[in-house]
C-alpha positions in Angstrom: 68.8 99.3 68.0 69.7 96.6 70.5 73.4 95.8 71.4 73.3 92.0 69.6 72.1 93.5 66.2 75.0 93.5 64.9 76.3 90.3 66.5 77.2 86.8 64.9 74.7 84.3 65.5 75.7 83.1 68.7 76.9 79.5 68.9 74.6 76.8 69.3 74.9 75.4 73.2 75.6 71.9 73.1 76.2 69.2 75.9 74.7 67.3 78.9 73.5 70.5 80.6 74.5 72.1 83.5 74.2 69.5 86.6 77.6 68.1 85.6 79.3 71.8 85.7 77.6 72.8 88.4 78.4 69.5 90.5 82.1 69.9 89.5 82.4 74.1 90.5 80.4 72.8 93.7 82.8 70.4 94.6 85.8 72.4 93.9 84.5 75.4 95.7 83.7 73.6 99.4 86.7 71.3 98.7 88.7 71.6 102.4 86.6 74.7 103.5 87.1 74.4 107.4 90.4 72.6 107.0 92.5 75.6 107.7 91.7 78.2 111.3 90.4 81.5 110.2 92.9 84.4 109.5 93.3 87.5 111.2 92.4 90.2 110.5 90.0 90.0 108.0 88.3 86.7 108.6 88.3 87.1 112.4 87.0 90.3 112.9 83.6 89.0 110.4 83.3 86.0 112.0 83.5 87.8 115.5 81.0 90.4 114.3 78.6 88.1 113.6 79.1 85.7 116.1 78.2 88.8 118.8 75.0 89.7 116.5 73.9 86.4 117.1 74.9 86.2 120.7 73.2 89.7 121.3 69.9 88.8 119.2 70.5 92.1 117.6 70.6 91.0 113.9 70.4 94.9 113.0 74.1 96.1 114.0 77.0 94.7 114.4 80.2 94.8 117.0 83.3 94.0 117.3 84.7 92.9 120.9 81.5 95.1 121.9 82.4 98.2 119.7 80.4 99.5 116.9 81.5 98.6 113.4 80.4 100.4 110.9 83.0 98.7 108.1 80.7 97.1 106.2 76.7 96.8 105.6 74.8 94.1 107.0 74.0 91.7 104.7 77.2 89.6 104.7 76.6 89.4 108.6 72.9 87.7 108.4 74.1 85.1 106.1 77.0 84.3 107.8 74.6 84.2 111.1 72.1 81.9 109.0 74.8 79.3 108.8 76.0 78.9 111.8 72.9 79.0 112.8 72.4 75.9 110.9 76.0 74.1 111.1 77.5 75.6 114.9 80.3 77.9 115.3 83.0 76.5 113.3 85.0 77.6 109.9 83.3 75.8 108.1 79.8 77.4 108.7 81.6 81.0 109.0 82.9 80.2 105.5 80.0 78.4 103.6 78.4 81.4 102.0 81.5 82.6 100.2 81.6 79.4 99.1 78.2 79.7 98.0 78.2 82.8 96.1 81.6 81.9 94.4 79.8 79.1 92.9 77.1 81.1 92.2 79.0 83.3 90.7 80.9 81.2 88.2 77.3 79.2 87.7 76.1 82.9 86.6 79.5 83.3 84.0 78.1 79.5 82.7 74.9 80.6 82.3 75.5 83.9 80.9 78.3 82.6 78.3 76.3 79.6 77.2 74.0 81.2 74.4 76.4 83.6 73.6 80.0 82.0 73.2 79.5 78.5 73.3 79.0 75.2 76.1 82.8 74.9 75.9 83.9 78.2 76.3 80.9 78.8 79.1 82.5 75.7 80.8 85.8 77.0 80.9 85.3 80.1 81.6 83.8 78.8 84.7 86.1 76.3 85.8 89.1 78.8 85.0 86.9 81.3 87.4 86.9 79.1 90.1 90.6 77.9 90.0 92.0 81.2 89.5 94.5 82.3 92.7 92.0 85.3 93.5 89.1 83.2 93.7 90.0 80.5 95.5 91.5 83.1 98.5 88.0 85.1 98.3 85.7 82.1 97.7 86.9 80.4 101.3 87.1 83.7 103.4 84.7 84.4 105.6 84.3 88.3 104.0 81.8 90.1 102.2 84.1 90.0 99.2 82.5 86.8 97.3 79.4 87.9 98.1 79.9 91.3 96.0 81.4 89.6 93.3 78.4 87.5 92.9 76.2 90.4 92.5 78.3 92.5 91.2 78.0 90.0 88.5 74.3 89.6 88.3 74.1 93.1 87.9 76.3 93.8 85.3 75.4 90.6 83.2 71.2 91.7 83.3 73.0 94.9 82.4 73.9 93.7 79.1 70.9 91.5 78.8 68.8 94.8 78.8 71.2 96.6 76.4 70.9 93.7 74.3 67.7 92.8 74.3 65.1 96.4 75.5 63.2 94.3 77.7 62.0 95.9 81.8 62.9 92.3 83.0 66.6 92.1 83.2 67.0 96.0 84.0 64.4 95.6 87.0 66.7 92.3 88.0 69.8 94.3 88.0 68.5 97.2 89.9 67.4 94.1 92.9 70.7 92.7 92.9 72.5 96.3 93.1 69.8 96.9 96.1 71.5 93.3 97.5 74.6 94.8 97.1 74.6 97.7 98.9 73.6 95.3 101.8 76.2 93.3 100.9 79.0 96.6 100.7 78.2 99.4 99.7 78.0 102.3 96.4 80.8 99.5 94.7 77.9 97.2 93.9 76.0 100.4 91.9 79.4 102.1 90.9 80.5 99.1 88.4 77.7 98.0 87.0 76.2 101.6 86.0 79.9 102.0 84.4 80.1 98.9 82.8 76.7 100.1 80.6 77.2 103.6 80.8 80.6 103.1 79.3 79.0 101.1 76.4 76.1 103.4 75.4 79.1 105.9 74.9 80.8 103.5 72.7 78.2 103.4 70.5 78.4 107.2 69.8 74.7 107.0 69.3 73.4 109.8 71.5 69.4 109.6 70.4 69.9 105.9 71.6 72.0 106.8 75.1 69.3 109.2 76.3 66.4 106.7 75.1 68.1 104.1 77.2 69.1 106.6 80.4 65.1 107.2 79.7 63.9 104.0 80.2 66.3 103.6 83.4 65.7 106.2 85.3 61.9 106.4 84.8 61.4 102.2 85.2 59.9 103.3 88.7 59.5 99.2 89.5 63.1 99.2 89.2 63.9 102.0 91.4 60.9 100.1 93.9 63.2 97.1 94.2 66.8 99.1 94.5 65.1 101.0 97.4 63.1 98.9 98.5 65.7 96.1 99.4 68.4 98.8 100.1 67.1 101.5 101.9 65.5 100.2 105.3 68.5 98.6 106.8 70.4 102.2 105.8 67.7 103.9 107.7 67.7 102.4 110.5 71.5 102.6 110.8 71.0 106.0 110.2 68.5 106.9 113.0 70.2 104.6 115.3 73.6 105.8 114.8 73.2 109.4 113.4 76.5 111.0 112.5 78.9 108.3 113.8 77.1 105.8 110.9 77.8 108.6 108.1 81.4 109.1 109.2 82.2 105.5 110.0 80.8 103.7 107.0 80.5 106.2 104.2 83.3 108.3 104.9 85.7 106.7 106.3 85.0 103.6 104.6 84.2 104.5 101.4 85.0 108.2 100.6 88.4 108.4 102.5 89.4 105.1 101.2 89.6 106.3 97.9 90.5 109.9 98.6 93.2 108.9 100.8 95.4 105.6 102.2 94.0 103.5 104.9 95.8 101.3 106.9 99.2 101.4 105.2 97.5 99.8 102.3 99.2 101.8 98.9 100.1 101.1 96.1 101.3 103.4 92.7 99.2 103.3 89.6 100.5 100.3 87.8 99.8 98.3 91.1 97.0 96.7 89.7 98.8 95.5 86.6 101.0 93.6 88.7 98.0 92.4 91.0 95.5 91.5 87.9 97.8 88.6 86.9 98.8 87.5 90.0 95.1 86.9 91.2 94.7 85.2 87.2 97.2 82.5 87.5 97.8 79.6 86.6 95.8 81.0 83.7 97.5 85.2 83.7 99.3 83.9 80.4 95.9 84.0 78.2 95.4 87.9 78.8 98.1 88.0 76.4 95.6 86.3 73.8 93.4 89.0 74.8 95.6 91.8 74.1 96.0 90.3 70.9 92.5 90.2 70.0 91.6 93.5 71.2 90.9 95.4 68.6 88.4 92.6 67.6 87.0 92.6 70.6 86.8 96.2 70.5 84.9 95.8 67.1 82.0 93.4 68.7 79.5 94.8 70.9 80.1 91.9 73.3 83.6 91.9 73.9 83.1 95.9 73.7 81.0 95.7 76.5 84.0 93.2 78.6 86.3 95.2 77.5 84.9 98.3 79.4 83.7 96.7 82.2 87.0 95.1 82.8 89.5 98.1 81.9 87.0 100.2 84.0 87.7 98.3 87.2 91.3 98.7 86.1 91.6 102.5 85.9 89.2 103.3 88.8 91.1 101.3 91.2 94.3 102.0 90.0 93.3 106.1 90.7 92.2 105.1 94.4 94.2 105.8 97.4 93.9 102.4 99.5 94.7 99.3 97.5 93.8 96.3 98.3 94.7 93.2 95.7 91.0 91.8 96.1 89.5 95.3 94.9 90.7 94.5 91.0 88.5 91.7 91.2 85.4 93.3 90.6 86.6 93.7 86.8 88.2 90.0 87.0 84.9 88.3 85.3 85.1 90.0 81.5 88.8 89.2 81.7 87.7 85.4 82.1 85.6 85.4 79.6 87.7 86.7 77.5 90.9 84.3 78.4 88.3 81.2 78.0 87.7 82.5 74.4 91.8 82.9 73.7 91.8 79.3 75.3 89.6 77.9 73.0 91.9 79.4 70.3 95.0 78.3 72.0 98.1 76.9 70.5 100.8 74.6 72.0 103.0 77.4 72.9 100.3 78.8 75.0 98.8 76.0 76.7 102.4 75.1 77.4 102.7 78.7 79.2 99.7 78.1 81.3 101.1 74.6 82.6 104.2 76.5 83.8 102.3 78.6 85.2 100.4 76.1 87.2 104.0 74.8 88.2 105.2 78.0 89.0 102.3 78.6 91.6 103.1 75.5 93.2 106.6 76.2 93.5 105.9 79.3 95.2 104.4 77.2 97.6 106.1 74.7 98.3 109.5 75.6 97.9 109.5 78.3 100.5 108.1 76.1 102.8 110.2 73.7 102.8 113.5 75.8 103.0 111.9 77.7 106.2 114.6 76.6 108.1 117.2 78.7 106.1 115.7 81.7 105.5 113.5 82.2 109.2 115.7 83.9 110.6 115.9 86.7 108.1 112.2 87.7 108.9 112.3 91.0 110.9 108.9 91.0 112.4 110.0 89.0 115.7 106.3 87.5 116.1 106.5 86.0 112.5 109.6 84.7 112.8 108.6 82.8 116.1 105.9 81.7 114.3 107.4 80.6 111.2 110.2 79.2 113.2 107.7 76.9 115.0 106.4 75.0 111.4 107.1 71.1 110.8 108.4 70.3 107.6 105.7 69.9 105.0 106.1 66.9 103.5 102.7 66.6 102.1 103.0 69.7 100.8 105.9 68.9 99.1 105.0 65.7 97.9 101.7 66.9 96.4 103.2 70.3 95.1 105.7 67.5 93.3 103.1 65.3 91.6 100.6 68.2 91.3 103.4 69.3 88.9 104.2 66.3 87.6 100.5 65.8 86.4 99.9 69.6 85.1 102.9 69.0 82.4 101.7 65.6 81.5 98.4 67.2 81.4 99.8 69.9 78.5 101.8 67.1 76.6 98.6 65.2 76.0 98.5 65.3 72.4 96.6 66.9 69.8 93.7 64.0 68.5 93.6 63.0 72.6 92.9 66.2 73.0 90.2 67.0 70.8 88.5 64.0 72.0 88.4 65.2 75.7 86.9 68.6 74.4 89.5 71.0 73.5 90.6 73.1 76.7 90.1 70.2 78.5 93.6 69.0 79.7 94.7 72.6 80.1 91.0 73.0 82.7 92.3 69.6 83.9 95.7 71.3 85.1 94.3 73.9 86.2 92.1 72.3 88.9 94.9 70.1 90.3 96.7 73.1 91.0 93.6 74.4 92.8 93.2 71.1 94.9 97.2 71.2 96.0 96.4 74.4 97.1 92.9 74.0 98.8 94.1 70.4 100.4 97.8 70.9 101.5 99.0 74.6 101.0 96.2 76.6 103.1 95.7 74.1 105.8 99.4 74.1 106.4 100.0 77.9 106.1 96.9 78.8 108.1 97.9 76.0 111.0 101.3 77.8 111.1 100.1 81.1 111.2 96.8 80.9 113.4 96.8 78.0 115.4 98.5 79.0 118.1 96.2 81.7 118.4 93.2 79.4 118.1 94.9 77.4 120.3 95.3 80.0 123.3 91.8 81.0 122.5 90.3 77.4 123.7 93.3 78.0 126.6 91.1 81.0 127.5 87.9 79.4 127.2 88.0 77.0 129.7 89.4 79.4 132.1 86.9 81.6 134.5 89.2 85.1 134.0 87.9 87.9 131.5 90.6 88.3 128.8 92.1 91.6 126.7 94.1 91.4 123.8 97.1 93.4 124.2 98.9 95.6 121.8 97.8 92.7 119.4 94.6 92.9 116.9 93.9 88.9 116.4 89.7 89.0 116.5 89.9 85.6 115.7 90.7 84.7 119.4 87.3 86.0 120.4 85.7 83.5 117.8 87.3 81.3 119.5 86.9 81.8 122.9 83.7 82.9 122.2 83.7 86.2 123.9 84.2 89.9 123.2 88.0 90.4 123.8 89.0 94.2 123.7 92.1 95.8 122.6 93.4 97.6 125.9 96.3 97.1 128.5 95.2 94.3 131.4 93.4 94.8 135.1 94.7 92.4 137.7 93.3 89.4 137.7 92.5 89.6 134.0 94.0 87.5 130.6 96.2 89.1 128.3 96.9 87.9 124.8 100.4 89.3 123.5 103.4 88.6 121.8 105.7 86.5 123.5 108.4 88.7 122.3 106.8 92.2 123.8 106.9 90.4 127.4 110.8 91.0 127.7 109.9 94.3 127.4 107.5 94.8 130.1 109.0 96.9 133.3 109.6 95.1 136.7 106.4 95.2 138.8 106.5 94.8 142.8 102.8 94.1 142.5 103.5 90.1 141.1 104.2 90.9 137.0 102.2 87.8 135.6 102.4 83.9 134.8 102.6 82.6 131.7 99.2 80.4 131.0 99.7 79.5 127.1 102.7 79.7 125.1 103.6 78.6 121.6 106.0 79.8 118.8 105.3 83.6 119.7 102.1 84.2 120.9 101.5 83.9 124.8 98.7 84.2 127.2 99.5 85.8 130.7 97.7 86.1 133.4 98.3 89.4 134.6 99.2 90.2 138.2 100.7 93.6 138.6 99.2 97.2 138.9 97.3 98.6 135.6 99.3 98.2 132.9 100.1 101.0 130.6 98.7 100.6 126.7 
């Protein structure tokens, strides 16, 4: 029997189509993309990779300040490349195709929400997609992490379009985009998907039906054709290129040990991902407790089953995992949307009233720090953050747009109840929510990421004009080889050579008879030297 048998008629899609959404998630997702520099480490070290594929012509591997890097898969790199390609070398280009998929992505929640819960609950699941905190960080990074999400998506949604409907079509499309994604990061982009319907067809309790279906999937050899097919020549050649050093680099260390075991300092206990879920939800985190509410009912529809599982899986996996990282819960953030779009639609004062504060809250959090920097600075341990947060101007435009931001989400909430109808429901509470998401986008970032990378940018163009080769030294910022637009390598400096470090580390550098070094660049903590003494020790 196929999933929707038992499903209410779905409701009737009504509206002027899909230009108007998809103009409006377009707009919202490219809104200020280059405005802010890119951030270390993450953003810099993609960005640098694919800026020395392209400067190599090697668009089969990828480096980092002429190292292998085997951290994630290709694909991310060659679209990256495409762009700036197209647009130069600028944050902008680096950061267009998260852009791109995060709109594709919420285009796909439209899309696949439309026939089945309604235009105005497809619309806001979309727009609240978009808006939410986790999206609008991963949608503008220049990471692999959008791209994933998109077709993690894709996948899971033809998922449920096969288990709903029988047909080869949407299985064989969700085997391609799981072939994508493992170009895009790795066994994640099979892992949920395969979950999210194997968790279902066990649901059911059927077991005649669950080994018809694991039937049909495993011997749909056109399927399988596509998964490998897109998947496994890049993996190949990696393979024979790199041999062992590609198997312990990406799969084990990057995949296996991150789950078996705590990379990088980044832990976390069990209930981290409770915390972290509604964080990366606000300004609309108050709506999952409209979910809770409606969970058994949920439970009891095959629809909301299937979000359900797909959601709470992504929840208990990750929560089990050794390394956490806050953008890893995303994965199971879509059937939480759709589900908080539905308890939108349902809504009553009190709770559209609790996602307004919520919008203010997130603005305070903002704002309110940065404008008291001056009395709490000096608090900050890290002496290189402190410099650098000691350094900021006082954001007035933050505060002034964090102010009537605010101002404009509450008098958005008090609209009342015949206005409201008339704008279409949700549609002052999706109003509220996308001015947060332009004070954010327009005066937050920029300001933050000015602060806390430009004066690395800045020594980077420094650098650039000069004729020296430059190091990076006992700092990991790969951003300032973006921008100087050369490898720069993590090691102690020759003679002669650059040195990017801490301004605060050079007080601690021993007396040398051979000269020591002169100071080239300096500002609020980060300093370029150019180094005369004997080898300098790591």
């Amino acid at each position: 029997m196929a999933a929707g048998a038992d499903t209410p008629a779905a409701p009737r899609a009504t509206g002027g189509g899909a230009w108007p959404v998809a103009l409006a998630l377009l707009a919202l997702t490219v809104f200020q993309l280059g405005a802010a520099p890119l951030f270390d480490v993450d953003e810099g070290a993609f960005s640098e990779a694919t800026r020395e594929m392209l400067a190599s012509g090697d668009w089969l591997h990828t480096t980092l300040n002429g190292e292998d890097r085997f951290d994630k898969p290709i694909g991310v790199y060659w679209l990256q490349a495409l762009s700036v390609s197209l647009l130069g070398l600028n944050e902008f280009a680096l950061r267009l195709p998260s852009a791109l998929c995060a709109w594709g992505w919420a285009m796909a929640v439209w899309a696949f929400a439309r026939p089945r819960l309604g235009e105005r609950t497809a619309t806001s699941a979309a727009l609240m997609l978009v808006t939410s905190l986790g999206v609008v960080a991963i949608g503008r990074a220049a990471t692999a992490d959008a791209l994933l999400n998109f077709l993690l998506v894709l996948a899971t949604f033809d998922g449920w379009r096969w288990l709903d409907s029988g047909a080869k079509a949407p299985l064989r499309r969700a085997f391609a985009w799981m072939g994508l994604g493992l170009l895009a990061k790795g066994p994640v982009a099979v892992l949920v998907p395969v979950s999210a319907v194997g968790l279902w067809l066990l649901s059911q309790g059927d077991w005649r039906a669950l080994g018809r279906r694991l039937v049909a999937a495993v011997t749909d050899l056109p399927a399988w054709a596509l998964l490998v097919g897109i998947a496994a020549p890049w993996y190949a050649y990696a393979l024979h290129r790199h041999g062992q050093a590609f198997i312990d680099g990406f799969f084990v260390r990057h995949n296996l040990s991150r789950y078996t075991g705590t990379l990088e300092q980044h832990g976390g206990s069990a209930g981290y991902y409770l915390v972290v879920l509604p964080l990366l939800l606000l300004p609309w985190a108050p709506l999952l407790v409209g979910v809770a509410r409606q969970c058994l009912a949920h439970w009891r529809d095959p629809l909301g089953r299937f979000l359900l599982g797909w959601g709470l899986f992504v929840l208990v996996f990750f929560s089990l995992s050794g390394t956490k990282l806050p953008h890893y819960v995303l994965y199971g953030a879509t059937p939480f949307v759709l589900l908080m779009a539905m308890a939108l639609e349902r809504a009553g004062s009190a709770m559209r009233w609790a996602v307004a504060l919520a919008g203010v809250v997130l603005l305070a959090a903002v704002a309110v720090p940065a404008w008291t920097l001056p009395q709490w600075v000096d608090a900050v341990k890290h002496p290189m953050y402190r410099a650098l947060l000691g350094g900021a101007d006082a954001p007035v435009a933050l505060a002034v747009a964090a102010s009537v931001g605010a101002l404009v989400v509450l008098a958005l909430a008090a609209v009342p109840g015949a206005w409201r109808e008339r704008l279409g429901g949700p549609a002052s509470s999706l109003a509220g929510g996308a001015v947060v998401a332009l004070v954010l986008l327009g005066f937050a970032l920029p300001w933050w990421g000015t602060l806390v990378q430009g004066p690395v940018r800045d020594a980077a163009r420094v650098a650039r004009g000069l004729p020296e080769p430059a190091v990076q030294w006992k700092l990991h910022q790969p951003s300032f080889a973006v921008y100087r637009q050369q490898p720069t390598p993590r090691r102690a400096p020759q003679p002669g050579e650059l040195a990017l470090i801490r301004t605060d580390h050079l007080a601690r550098l021993p007396a040398d008879p051979a000269g020591g070094y002169d100071t080239v660049f300096e500002k609020n903590g980060i300093s370029l030297i150019r180094w005369h003494g004997a080898a300098a020790a790591r």
